[in-house]
N, C-alpha and C positions, 0 to 999 in steps of 0.2 A: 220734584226733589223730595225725597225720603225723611222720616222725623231725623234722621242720623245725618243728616246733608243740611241742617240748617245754619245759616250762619249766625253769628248774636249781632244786635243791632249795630248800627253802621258800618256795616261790613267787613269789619276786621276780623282777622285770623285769630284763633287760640294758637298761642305756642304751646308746643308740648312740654310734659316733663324731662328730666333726661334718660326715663326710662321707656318712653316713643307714650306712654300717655298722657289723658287730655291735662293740662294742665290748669288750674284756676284765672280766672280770666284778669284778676286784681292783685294775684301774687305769681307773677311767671315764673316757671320750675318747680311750683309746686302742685303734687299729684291730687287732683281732684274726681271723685268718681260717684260726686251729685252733681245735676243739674240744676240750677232754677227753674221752679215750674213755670216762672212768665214769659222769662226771654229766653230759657236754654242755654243759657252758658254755664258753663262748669264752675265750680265754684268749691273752694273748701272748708276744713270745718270751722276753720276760723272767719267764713263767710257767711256761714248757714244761718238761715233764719228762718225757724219757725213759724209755715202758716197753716190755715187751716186744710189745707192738702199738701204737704210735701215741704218743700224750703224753697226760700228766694234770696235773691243778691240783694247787698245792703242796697245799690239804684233803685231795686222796682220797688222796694221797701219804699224809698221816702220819694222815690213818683206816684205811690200810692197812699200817701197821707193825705192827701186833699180832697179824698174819695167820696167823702163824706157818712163813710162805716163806722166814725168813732173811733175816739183814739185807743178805744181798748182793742180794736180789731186791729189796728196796725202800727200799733208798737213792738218793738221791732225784739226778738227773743231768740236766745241760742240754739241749740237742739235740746240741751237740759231745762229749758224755761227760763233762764238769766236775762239778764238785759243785757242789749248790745249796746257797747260803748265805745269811744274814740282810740283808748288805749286799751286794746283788750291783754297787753301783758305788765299791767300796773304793780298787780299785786306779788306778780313774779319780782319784778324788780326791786319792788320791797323787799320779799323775800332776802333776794339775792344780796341786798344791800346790808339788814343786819346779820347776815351769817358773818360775809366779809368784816363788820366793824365789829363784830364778838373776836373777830378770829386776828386783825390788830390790836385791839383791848390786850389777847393773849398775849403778842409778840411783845408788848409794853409794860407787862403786869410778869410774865413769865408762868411759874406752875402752880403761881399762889391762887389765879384766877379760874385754872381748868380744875385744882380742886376744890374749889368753891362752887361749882358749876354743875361736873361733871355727873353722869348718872351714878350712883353708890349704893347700894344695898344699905350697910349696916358696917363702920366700921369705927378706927380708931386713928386719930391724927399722928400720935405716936403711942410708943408703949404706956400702956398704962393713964392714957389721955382720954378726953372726955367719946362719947357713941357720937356716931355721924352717920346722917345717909337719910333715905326714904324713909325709912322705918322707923325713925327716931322724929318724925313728922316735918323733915325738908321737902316735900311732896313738889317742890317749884324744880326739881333737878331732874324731871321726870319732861320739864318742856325747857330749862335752857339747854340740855344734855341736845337737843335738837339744833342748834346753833350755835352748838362748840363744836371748834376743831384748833388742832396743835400742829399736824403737819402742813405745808402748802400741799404735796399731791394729793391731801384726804380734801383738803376744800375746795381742789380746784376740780377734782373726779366728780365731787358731787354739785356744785356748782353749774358747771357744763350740763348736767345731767338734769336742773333745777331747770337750764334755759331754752334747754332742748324739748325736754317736754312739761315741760311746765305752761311755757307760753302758748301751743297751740290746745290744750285743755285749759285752759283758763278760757282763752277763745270760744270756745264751746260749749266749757259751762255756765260760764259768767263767775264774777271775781265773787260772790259770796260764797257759791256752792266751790268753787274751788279752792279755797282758804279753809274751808271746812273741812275737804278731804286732807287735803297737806297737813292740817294741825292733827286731826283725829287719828292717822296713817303714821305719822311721829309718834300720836301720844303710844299708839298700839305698839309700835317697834318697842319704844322703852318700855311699856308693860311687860311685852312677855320677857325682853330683855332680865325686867328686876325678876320677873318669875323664877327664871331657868339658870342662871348667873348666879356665881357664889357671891355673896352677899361684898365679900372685899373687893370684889373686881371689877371696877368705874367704864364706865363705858362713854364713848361719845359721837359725837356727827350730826348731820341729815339723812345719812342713808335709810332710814326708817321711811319717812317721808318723801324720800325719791322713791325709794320701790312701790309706796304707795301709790305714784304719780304712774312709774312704769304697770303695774296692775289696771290703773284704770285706762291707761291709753290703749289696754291689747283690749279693753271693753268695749271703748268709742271706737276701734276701729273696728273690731266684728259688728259694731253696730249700724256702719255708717257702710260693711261689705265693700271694706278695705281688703286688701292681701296682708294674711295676718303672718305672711312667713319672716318680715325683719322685725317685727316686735317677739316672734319667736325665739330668734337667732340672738338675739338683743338678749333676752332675758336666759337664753341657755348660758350666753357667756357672764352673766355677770352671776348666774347661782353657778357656775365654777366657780367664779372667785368668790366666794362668797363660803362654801366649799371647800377650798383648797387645803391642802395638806403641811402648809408652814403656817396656819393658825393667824391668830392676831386680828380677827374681824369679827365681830358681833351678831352672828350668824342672826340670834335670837331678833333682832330689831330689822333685819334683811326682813324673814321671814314675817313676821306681826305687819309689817307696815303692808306688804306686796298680799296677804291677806285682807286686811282692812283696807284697801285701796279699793281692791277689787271688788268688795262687797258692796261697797258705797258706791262704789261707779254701776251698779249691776243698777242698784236701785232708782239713781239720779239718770240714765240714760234709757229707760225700760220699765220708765214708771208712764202708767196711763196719763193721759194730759186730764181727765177729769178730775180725777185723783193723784194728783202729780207731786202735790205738797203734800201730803200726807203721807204718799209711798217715800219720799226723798226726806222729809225730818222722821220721819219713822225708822228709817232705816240707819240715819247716822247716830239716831238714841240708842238704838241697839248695838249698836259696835259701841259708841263713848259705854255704853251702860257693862257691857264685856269687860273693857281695860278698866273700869273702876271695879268692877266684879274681882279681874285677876290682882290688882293692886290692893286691894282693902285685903283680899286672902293672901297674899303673900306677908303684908305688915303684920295682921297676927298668926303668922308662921315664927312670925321672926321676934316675936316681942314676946 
């Protein structure tokens, strides 16, 4: 029998995905195209765990803590270096959770609350009323702007879009490195947002921070020698829309975040394991250090 003819232990079958490949042997129907290097079963990125040749399944992981290598040798680590945990989409659901009670606050509160919120330049509450905005040092509208919305189809598009991939990148990175990219990939959408944006014109959502999630996902999966053609397809349609020609989208916060997503995923998935924290906080101070760059020069633009 061939390395390709093995089967995982006790003899059971991989089901396939439903696209006829191998499928993950802990989550059936989903497309897995690593192996564990001890027992060969496939496994995905939400399974993967870092060892010292290749990835293993969370089982031979903790069949091999009694090995007696120390526990630094097999505790058990994402592909990014995180730690692997019970619930690897904790932080999503948090996520998902205060968008949702910002986004009732609104329905309860009405327009008094999104423009209290809302991302703003620089403006005036009424004629001849007092300055408001970033610029006039509201600097906090720049991260709740990130978990405000007004319509249901804006929260539930990006919502979906938070649980879809949100949850198998959190899995692979582990919840610190992944919370770093969502907030940093936010803060950038609204940075270049306040940049580009006439100073009266409020902006709001998560899209910033979803596109940052979609940027780092087409990263993990060129990294992990996935088929990158439906994160292709995925991202052609949503920069249509994003694009489109009846306006009314925040083009600037699309673009900032799907930039900063993907920088930081470049870093945290293709950083050396020797130098791994180094290349991965290094990389996320230069992007944070960017959006405070474009934000301190847009406020004295504007002051």
């Amino acid at each position: 029998m061939g390395p390709m003819d093995r089967q995982p232990p006790g003899g059971t079958d991989q089901p396939a995905a439903a696209d006829g490949s191998l499928s993950c042997y802990r989550h059936p129907g989903r497309e897995a195209n690593i192996r564990c290097t001890r027992c060969d079963r496939p496994i995905c990125p939400e399974c993967m765990i870092n060892a010292s040749v290749g990835f293993q399944c969370p089982d031979c992981v903790r069949q091999g803590s009694g090995t007696g290598h120390g526990p630094a040798a097999n505790q058990p680590r994402t592909v990014a270096g995180g730690s692997i945990t019970a619930d690897p989409r904790l932080v999503t659901k948090i996520l998902l959770g205060i968008n949702v009670a910002v986004y009732l606050a609104v329905l309860a509160r009405g327009t008094t609350l999104v423009d209290e919120l809302m991302l703003l330049g620089r403006a005036t509450t009424h004629y001849g009323g007092p300055l408001e905005g970033v610029a006039e040092g509201q600097w906090y509208r720049l991260v709740t702007s990130m978990f405000l919305h007004q319509e249901v189809w804006h929260i539930a598009f990006n919502m979906l879009g938070l649980w879809w991939l949100g949850g198998p990148l959190e899995g692979a990175l582990g919840r610190a490195r992944y919370l770093t990219l969502y907030m940093i990939s936010g803060l950038a959408g609204s940075a270049l947002t306040y940049w580009l944006s006439a100073p009266v014109q409020g902006s709001l959502g998560a899209s910033g921070a979803i596109f940052g999630l979609l940027g780092a996902t087409a990263v993990l999966m060129r990294r992990l020698n996935y088929d990158m053609r439906p994160v292709f397809a995925l991202l052609a349609v949503n920069l249509v829309i994003t694009f489109n020609p009846w306006g009314g989208i925040a083009w600037q916060a699309h673009v900032g975040g799907l930039i900063a997503g993907t920088l930081i995923a470049i870093g945290m998935v293709h950083a050396p394991r020797e130098r791994r924290a180094l290349v991965q906080y290094g990389t996320c101070a230069l992007v944070l250090a960017a959006v405070i760059f474009v934000v301190v020069a847009r406020t004295a633009a504007l002051t």
